[in-house]
PLY file of the C-alpha trace (Angstrom):
ply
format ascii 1.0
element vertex 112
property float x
property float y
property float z
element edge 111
property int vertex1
property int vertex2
end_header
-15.61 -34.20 -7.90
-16.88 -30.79 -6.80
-16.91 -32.23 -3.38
-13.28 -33.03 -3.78
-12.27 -29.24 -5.25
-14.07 -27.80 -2.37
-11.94 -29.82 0.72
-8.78 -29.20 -1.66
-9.76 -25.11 -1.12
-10.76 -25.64 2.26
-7.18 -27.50 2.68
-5.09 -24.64 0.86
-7.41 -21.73 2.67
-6.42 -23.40 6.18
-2.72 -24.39 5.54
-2.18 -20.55 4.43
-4.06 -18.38 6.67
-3.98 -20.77 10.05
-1.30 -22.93 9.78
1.01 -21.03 8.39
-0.11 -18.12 10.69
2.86 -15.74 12.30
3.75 -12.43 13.18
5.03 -12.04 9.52
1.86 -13.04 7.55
-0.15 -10.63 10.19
2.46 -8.03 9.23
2.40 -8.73 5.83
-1.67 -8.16 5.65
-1.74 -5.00 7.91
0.89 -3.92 4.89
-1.48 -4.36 2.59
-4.49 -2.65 4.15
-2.17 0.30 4.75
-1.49 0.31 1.11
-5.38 -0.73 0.30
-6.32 2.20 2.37
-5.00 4.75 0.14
-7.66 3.78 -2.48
-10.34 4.77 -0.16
-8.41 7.54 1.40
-8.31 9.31 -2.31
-12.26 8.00 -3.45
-13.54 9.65 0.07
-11.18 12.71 -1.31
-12.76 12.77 -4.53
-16.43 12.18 -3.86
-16.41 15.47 -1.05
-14.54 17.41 -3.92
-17.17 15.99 -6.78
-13.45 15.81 -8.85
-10.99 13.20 -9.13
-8.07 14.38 -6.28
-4.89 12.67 -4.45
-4.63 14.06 -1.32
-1.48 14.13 0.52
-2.48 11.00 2.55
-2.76 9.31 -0.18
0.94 9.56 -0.94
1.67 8.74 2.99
-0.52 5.78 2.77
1.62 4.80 -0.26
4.87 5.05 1.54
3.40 3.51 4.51
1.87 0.46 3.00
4.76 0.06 0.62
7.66 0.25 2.86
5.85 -2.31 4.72
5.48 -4.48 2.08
9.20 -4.18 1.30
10.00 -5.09 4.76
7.52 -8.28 4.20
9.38 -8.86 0.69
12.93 -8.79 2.61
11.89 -10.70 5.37
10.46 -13.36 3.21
13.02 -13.25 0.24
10.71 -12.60 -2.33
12.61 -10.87 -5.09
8.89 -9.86 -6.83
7.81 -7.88 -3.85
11.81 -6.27 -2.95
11.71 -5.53 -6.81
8.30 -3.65 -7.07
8.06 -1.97 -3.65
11.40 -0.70 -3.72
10.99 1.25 -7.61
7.38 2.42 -6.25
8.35 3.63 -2.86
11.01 5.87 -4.56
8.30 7.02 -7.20
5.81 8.10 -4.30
8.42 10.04 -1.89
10.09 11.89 -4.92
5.64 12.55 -5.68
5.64 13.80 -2.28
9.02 15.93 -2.25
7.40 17.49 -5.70
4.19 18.45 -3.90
6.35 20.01 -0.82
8.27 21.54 -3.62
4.93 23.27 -5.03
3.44 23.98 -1.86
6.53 26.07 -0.97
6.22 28.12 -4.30
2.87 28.85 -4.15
3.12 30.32 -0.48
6.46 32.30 -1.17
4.16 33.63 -4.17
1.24 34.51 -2.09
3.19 35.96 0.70
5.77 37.72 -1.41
0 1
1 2
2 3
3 4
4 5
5 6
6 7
7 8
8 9
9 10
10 11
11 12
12 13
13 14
14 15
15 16
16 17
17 18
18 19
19 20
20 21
21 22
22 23
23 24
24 25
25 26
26 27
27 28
28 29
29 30
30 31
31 32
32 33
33 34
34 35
35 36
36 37
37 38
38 39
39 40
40 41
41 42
42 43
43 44
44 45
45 46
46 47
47 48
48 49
49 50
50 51
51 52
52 53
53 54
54 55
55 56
56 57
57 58
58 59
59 60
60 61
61 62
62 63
63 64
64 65
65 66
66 67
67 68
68 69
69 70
70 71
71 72
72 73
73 74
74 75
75 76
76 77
77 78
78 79
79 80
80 81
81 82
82 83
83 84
84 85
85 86
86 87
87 88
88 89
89 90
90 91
91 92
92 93
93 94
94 95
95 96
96 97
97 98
98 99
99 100
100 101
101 102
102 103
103 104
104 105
105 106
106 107
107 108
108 109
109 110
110 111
């Protein structure tokens, strides 16, 4: 029986990641790095700060990785994926347009 559970993985690893293997499931994994990336982009961040910090690439790694995926989601007519990347990808550039925003006050208030 264990045997049996172990081809039936084998069998469902192989049909997904060979088989089934195109330019739009290479796409959709180099989507989700770029999004993964983020993670280590703000824990490399943090650690050389010795705080918790999001640094701006962070928030472009967000975009990146999630615009991706919502290109992946469209392609692929997954209403999930459209669903959640398109609410979060408006969430991270309105973060980023709020950090511009912030950046721009405090150097009008050091220069002025």
């Amino acid at each position: 029986m264990l045997i049996q559970y172990g081809q039936a993985l084998s069998n469902y690893i192989y049909d997904i990641f060979v088989a089934k293997f195109d330019f739009w499931l290479a796409f959709g994994l180099a989507a989700q790095l770029a999004f993964a990336a983020r993670f280590l982009v703000q824990w490399i961040a943090s650690e050389r700060a010795g705080k918790s910090v999001v640094p701006l690439a962070f928030w472009f790694f967000s975009i990146g990785g999630g615009v991706m995926t919502l290109i992946y989601g469209l392609v692929k007519r997954e209403p999930v994926i459209i669903f959640g990347q398109l609410l979060s990808n408006i969430i991270y550039i309105r973060n980023v347009m709020l950090i511009f925003k912030s950046r721009q006050k405090e150097s009008q208030t050091l220069s002025g």
